[in-house]
Phi, psi and omega in degrees: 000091193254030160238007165272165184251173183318306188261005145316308184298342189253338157303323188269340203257344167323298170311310173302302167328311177286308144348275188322326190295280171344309178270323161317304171310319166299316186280298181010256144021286195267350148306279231290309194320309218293322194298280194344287148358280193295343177272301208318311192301302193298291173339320160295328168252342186282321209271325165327297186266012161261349181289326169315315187299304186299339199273323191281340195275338201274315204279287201300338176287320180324292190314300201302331181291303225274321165251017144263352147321302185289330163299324166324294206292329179277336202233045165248334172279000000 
């Protein structure tokens, strides 16, 4: 609008500017809460599945030490 003067034009854009600041800052805002969410969400299944993981690797180990004992014990006789 180049028939308003300087400090007209900073009288009308000001507001939009402070606007525009607000609402950029509010999704800010509502970006970081989300990450926060999600890592949490993630975190939460990782620890889920690594106890899963440890529970399948102790039950498969168990058998296999118990029978290389047990051949240790036959083929020391």
């Amino acid at each position: 609008m180049p028939w308003l003067t300087s400090g007209q034009a900073e009288d009308l854009t000001r507001p939009y500017v402070r606007q525009s600041i607000v609402f950029s800052r509010q999704v800010l805002l509502g970006t970081v809460e989300r990450a926060n969410e999600l890592r949490q969400e993630y975190e939460t299944r990782y620890a889920a599945l690594r106890r899963a993981l440890l529970k399948l690797h102790a039950a498969a180990a168990c058998p296999v030490l118990a029978c290389a004992a047990g051949a240790g014990t036959v083929a020391s006789c």
